[in-house]
N, C-alpha and C positions, 0 to 999 in steps of 0.2 A: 504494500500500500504506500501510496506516495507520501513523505514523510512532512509533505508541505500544504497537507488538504485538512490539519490537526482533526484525524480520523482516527487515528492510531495511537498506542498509550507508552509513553517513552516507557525505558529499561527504568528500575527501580532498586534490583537486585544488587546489595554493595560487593555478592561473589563476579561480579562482570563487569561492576568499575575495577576491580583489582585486576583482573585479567587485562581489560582497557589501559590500565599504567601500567602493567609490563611491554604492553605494544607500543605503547608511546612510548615508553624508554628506550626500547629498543630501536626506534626509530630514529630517535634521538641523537644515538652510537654511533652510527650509520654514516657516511661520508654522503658529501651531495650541498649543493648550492642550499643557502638559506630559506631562501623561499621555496625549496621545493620542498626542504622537510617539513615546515612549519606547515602547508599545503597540507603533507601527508598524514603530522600529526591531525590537523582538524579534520581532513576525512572520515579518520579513525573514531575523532571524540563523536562527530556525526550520527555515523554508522552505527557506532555501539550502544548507546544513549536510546538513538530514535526520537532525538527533540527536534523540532520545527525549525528553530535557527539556531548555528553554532557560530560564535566569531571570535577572533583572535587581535586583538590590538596592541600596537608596538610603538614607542616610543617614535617621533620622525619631526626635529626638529622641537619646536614648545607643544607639538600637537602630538593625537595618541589615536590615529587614524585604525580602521579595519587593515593590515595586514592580510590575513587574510578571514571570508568569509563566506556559508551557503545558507542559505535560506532567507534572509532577508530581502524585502522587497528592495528595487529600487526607491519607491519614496521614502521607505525609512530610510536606505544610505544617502539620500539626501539631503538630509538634514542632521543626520547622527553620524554620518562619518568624522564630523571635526567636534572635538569636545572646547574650544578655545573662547571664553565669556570676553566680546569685546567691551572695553570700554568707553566710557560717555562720549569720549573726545575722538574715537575713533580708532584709537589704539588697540594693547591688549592689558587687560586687566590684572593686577598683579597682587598678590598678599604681601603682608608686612615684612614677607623672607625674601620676596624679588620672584620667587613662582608665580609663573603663568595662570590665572583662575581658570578652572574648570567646571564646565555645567554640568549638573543632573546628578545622579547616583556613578556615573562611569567615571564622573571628574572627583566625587568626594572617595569613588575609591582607589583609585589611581593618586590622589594628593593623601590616601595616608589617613584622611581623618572621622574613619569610620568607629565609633561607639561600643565598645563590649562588651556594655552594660546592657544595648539593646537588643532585642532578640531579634532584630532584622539581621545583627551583623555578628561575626565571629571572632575570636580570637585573633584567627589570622588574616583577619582585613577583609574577610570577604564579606558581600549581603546576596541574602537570599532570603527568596517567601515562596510562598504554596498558593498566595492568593494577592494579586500583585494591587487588584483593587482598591484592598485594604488601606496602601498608601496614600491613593486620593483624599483618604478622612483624615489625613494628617493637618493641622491646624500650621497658618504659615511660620507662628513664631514654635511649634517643634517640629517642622521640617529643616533635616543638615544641612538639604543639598540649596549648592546653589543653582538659580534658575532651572529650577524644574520644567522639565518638559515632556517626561511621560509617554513619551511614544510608544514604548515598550508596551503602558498600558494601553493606549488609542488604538492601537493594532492587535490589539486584542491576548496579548501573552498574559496568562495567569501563573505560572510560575516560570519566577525568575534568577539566575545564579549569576554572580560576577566575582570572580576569583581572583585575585592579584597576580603578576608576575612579578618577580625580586632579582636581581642582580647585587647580591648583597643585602646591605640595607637600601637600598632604592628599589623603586617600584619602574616598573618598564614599560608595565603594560598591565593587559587581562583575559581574561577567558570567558569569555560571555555564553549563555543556555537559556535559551529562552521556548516555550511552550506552550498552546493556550489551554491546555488541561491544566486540574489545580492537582495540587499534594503530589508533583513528579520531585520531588524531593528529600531524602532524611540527612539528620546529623554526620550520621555516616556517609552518606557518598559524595557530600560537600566535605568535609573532609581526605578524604582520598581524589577529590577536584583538585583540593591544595594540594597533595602532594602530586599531584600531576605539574599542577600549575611553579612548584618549587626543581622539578624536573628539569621545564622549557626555560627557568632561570639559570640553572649550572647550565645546560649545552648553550645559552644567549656568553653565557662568562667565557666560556670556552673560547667562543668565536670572537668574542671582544679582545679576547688577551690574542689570537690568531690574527686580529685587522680586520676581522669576516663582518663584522658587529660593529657600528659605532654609536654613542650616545655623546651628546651636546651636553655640556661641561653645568655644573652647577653655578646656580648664579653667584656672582662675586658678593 
């Protein structure tokens, strides 16, 4: 069944996310141009899951574009492919450290400033819900993110995953999973997301200390 008509009930089972990170590790290993593996790991996250859209974003310049991605419409990559909040005067908007603002949930989890006290989000940076609507009743002075935008929900996904990627302590990117069935989620296989997602961090290291990788220098 086509995995893009949300007919179908993603994978749930956390014994075939584990199976899923030894594939993606081993892909990993694997010699081959950047883009092709990172291609091949999302195939893989795709395939095995069975969610509606899977994407992968990677640091590119102050932006934190789709690298790569399947299922998403064209209207949502076009508007959600750049996460970069301009500012008033036309520029780009910046926090009190000299970083780039970023909108919506992809920028607050990308900049680091996810809550772990809240059960949206985790330990290790990541947020996740089972029923993505939920969010909408959020009041604007306890919503994190900056400028909300929601597509995720307006398109209908009811659960949704956003996992970090690290190169160290920095954040590079993320793992996005989105589905419009609810409860495609537990503790467990978002946890083993991260350690996927702490995976595509050592092989991004790899390549950065190789010349394969490059990331734009912290701000002064």
């Amino acid at each position: 069944m086509n995995a893009n008509t949300g007919l179908h009930r993603p994978v749930t089972d956390p014994a075939i996310y584990r199976e899923m990170a030894r594939e993606v590790q081993q892909i990993l290993n694997e010699p081959g141009e950047l883009r092709d593996v990172i291609t091949r790991v999302l195939a893989t996250l795709k395939r095995q899951t069975g969610f509606d859209a899977v994407g992968i974003r990677l640091q590119e310049g102050n932006d934190f574009p789709y690298f790569a991605q399947q299922g998403f419409s064209k209207v949502f990559l076009l508007t959600e492919n750049t996460l970069i909040a301009p500012a008033a005067d036309g520029g780009l908007c910046r926090d009190k450290d000299g970083n780039v603002c970023l909108d919506c949930t992809c920028g607050l989890v990308i900049s680091g400033k996810t809550d772990p006290s809240n059960p949206l989000f985790t330990r290790g940076g990541s947020c996740w819900t089972n029923d993505a609507l939920q969010i909408l009743d959020l009041p604007p002075d306890q919503d994190p993110r900056l400028h909300p935008r929601n597509q995720c929900i307006h398109q209908g996904y009811a659960s949704v995953a956003l996992v970090p990627i690290r190169i160290k302590d920095r954040i590079v990117g993320l793992i996005q999973f989105n589905d419009r069935h609810k409860g495609c989620f537990t503790r467990d296989t978002i946890e083993i997301l991260e350690n996927i997602a702490a995976h595509i961090g050592v092989a991004l290291m790899r390549r950065q200390t190789a010349g394969e990788f490059h990331l734009p220098p912290r701000p002064a």
